[in-house]
C-alpha atoms as an extended CHARMM CRD file, in Angstrom:
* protein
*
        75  EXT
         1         1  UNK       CA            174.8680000000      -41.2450000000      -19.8980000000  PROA      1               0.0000000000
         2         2  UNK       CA            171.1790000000      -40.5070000000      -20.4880000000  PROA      2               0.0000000000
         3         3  UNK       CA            168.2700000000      -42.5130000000      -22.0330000000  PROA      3               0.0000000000
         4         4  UNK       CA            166.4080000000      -40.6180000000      -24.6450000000  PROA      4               0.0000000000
         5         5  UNK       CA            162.6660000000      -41.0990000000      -24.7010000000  PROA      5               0.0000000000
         6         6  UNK       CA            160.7320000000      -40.9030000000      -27.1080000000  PROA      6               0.0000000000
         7         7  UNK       CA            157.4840000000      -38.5720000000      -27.0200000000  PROA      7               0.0000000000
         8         8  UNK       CA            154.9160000000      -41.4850000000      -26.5330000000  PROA      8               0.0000000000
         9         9  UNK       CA            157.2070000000      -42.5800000000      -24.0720000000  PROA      9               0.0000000000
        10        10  UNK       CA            157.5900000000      -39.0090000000      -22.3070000000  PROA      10              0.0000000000
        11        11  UNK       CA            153.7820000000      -38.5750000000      -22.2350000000  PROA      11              0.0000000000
        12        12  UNK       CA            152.8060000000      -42.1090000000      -21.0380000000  PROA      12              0.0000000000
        13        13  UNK       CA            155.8440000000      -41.4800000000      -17.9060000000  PROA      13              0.0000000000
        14        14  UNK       CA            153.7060000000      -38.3470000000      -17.2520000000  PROA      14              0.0000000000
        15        15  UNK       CA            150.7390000000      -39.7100000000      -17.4810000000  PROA      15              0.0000000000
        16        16  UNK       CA            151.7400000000      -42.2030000000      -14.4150000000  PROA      16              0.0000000000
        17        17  UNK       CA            153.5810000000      -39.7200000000      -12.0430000000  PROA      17              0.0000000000
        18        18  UNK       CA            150.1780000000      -38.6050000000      -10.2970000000  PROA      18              0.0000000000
        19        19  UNK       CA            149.0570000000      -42.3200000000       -9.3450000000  PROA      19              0.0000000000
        20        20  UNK       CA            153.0010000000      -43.0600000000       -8.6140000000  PROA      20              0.0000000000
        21        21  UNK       CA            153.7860000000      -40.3610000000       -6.5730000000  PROA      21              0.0000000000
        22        22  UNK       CA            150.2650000000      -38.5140000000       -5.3760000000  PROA      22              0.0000000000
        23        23  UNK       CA            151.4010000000      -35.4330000000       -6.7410000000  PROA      23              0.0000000000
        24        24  UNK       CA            150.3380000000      -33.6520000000      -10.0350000000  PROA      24              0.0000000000
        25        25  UNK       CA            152.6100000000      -33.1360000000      -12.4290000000  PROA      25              0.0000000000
        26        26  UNK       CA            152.2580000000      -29.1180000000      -12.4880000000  PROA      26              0.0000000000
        27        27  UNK       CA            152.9610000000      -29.4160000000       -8.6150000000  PROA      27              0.0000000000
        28        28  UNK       CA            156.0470000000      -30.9420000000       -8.9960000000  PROA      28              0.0000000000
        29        29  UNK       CA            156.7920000000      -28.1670000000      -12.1330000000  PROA      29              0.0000000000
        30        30  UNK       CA            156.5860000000      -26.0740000000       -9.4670000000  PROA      30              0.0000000000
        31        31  UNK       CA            158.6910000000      -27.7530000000       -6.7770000000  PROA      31              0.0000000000
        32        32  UNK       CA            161.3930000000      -27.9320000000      -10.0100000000  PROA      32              0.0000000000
        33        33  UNK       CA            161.3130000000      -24.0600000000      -10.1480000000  PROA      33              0.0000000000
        34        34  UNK       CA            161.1760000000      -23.2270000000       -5.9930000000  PROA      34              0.0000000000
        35        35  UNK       CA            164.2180000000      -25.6500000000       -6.0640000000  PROA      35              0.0000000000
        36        36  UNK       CA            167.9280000000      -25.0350000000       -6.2790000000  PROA      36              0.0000000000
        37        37  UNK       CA            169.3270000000      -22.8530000000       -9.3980000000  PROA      37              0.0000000000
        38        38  UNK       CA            170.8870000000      -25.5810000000      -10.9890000000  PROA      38              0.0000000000
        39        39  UNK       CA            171.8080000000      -25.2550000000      -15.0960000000  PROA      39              0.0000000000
        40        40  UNK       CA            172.7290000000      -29.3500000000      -15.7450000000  PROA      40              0.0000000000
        41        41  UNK       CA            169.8360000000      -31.6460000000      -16.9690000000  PROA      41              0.0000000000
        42        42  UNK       CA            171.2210000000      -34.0870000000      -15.2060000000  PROA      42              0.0000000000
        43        43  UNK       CA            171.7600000000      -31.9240000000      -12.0320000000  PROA      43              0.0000000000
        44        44  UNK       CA            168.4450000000      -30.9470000000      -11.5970000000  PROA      44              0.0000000000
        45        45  UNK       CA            167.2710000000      -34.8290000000      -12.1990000000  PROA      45              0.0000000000
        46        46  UNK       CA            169.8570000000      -35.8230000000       -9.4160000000  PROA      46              0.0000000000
        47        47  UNK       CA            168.5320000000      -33.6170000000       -7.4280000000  PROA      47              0.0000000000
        48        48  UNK       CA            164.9350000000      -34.0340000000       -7.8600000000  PROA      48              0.0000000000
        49        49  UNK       CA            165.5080000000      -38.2870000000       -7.2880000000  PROA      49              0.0000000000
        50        50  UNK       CA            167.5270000000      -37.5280000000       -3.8310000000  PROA      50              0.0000000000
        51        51  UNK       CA            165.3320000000      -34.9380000000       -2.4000000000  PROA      51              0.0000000000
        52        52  UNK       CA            162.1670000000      -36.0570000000       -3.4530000000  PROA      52              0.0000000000
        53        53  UNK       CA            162.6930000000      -40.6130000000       -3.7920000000  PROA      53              0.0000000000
        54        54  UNK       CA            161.7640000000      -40.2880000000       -7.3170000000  PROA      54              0.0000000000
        55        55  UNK       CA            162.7150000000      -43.2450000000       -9.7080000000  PROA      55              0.0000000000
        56        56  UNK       CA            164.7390000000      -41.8010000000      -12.8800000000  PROA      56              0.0000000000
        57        57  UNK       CA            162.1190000000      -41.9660000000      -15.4340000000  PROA      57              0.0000000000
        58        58  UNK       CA            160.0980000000      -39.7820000000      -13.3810000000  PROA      58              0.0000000000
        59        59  UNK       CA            162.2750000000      -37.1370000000      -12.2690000000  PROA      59              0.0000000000
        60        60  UNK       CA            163.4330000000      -37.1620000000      -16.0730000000  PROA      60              0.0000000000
        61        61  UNK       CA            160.1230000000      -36.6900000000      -17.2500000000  PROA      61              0.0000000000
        62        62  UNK       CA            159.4040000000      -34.2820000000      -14.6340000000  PROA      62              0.0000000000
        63        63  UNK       CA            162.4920000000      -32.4800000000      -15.7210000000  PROA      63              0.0000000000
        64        64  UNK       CA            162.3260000000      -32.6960000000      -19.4950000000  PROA      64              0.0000000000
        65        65  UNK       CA            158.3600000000      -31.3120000000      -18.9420000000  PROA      65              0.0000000000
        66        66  UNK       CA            159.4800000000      -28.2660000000      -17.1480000000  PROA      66              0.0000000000
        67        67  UNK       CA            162.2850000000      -27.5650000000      -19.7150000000  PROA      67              0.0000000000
        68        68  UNK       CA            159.7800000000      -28.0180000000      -22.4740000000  PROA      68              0.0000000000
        69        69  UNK       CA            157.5880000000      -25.5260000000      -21.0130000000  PROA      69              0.0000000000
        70        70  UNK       CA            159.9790000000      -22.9550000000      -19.8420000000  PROA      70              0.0000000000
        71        71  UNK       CA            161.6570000000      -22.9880000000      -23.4320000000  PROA      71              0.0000000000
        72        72  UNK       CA            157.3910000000      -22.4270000000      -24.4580000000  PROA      72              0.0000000000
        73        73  UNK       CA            156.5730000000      -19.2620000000      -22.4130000000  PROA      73              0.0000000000
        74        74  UNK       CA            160.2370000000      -18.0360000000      -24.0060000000  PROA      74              0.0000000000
        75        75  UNK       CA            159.4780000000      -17.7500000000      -27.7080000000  PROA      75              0.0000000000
């Protein structure tokens, strides 16, 4: 089962992912879409943590970020 973050929570996890990982968030947005085709939250998080050592709460955020924005360009 999946934690829910809040927004603060969400922003202040992407906030930290360029110092943790010494990549920018929009790079990894764009690692998320050159990826694997996969339709599962939880799928893509999975695979985002094994192929790129990520702890949860990042590949989450990373995740939930590129959903948000994907869902954005749509309306």
């Amino acid at each position: 089962m999946s934690q829910t973050f809040s927004d603060e929570t969400h922003q202040n996890l992407l906030s930290r992912i360029p110092h943790c990982t010494g990549r920018e968030v929009s790079d990894w947005l764009r690692t998320v879409d050159e990826g694997p085709a996969l339709f599962r939250f939880e799928e893509k998080v999975s695979w985002l943590r094994g192929e790129h050592e990520l702890s949860y709460g990042h590949a989450k955020a990373i995740i939930h970020e590129h959903d948000l924005r994907r869902a954005a360009r749509h309306l």
